[in-house]
C-alpha positions as CSV (number, residue, x, y, z in Angstrom):
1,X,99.2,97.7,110.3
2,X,97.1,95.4,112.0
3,X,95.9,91.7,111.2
4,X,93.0,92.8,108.9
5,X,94.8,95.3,107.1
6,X,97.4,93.3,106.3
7,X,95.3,90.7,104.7
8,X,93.1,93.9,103.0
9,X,96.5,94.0,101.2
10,X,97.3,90.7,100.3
11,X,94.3,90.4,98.7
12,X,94.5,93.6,96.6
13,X,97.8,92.5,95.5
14,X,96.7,89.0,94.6
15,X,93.6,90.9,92.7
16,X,96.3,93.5,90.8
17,X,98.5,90.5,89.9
18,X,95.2,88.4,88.9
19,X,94.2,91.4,86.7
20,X,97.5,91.6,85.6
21,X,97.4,88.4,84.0
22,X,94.5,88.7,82.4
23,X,95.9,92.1,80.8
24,X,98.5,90.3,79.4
25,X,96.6,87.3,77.8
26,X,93.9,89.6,76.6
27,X,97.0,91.9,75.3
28,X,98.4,88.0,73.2
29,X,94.9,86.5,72.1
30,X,92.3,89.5,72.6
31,X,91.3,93.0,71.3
32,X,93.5,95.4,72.3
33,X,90.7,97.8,74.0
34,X,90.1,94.9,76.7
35,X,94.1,94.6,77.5
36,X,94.0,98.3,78.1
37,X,91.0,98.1,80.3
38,X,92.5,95.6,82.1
39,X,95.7,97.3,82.5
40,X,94.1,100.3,84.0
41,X,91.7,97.9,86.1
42,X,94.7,96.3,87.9
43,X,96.3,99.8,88.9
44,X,93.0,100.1,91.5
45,X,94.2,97.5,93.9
46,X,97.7,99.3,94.0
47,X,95.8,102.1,95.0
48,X,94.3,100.6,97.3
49,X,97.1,99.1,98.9
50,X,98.5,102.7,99.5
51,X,95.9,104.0,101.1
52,X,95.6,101.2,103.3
53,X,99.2,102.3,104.4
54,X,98.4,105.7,105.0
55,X,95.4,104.7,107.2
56,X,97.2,102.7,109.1
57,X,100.2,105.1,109.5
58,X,97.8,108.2,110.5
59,X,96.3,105.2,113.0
60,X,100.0,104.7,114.7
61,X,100.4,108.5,114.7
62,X,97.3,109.4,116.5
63,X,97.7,106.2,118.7
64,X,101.5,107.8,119.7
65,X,100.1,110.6,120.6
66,X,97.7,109.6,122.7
67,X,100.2,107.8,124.7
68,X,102.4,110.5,124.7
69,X,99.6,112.6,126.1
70,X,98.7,109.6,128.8
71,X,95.0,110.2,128.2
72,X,92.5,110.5,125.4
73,X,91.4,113.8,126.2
74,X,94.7,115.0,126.5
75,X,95.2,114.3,122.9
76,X,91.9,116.0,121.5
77,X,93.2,118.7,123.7
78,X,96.6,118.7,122.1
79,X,95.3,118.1,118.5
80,X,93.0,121.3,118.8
81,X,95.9,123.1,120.3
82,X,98.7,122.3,117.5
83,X,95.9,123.2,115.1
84,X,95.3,126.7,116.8
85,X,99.1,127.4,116.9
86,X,99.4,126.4,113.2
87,X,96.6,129.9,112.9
88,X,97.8,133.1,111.3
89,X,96.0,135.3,113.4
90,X,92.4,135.7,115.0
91,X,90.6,137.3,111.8
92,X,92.5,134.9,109.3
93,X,91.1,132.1,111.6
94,X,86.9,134.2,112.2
95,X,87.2,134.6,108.5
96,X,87.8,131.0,107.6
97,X,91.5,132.2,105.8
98,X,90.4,134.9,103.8
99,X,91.8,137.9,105.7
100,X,94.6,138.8,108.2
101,X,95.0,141.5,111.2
102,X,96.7,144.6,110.3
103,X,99.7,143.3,112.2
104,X,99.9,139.8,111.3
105,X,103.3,138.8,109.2
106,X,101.1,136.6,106.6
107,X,99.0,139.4,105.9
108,X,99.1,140.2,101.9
109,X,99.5,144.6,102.1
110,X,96.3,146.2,100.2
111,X,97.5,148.0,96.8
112,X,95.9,151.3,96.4
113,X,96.2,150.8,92.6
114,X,92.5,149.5,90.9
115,X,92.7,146.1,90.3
């Protein structure tokens, strides 16, 4: 994670642990409604704190790879290959995943019983 991510986090868990708080007080001296709104209120910021994680681990990856490749078209060029090696076979790839060659191995065999 970098500099700004970091404080992203910081304050999203200062905001969960201020809403928090506020949960609880409104759960000692308030309606009960408001507590639960508050309690589902201060779940957002963990959330967001996750996902700040996961952007800046998919950032490392994609930055590893890239200097694994040693340039940045080398990495688009070996994204587009791992993603056309990951491919069934050429109709389940033309046919956006809905049908396979004859001899592919993921191909589903047709029943001749009506459906």
């Amino acid at each position: 994670m970098n500099y700004s991510s970091r404080l992203l986090c910081a304050l999203y868990i200062a905001t969960s642990a201020g809403l928090a708080w506020t949960t609880v007080l409104a759960f000692r001296y308030g309606p009960v409604w408001t507590a639960c709104l508050f309690a589902a209120a201060s779940l957002v910021p963990v959330i967001a704190v996750v996902r700040e994680t996961v952007i800046g681990e998919q950032r490392r990856w994609l930055l590893e790879l890239i200097a694994r490749a040693g340039r940045a078209g080398d990495a688009a060029e070996a994204i587009v290959r791992a993603e056309l090696d990951s491919a069934c076979c050429e109709r389940w790839w033309t046919s956006l995943g809905s049908e396979h060659d004859v001899t592919c191995r993921h191909g589903m065999p047709r029943s001749s019983s009506a459906a």
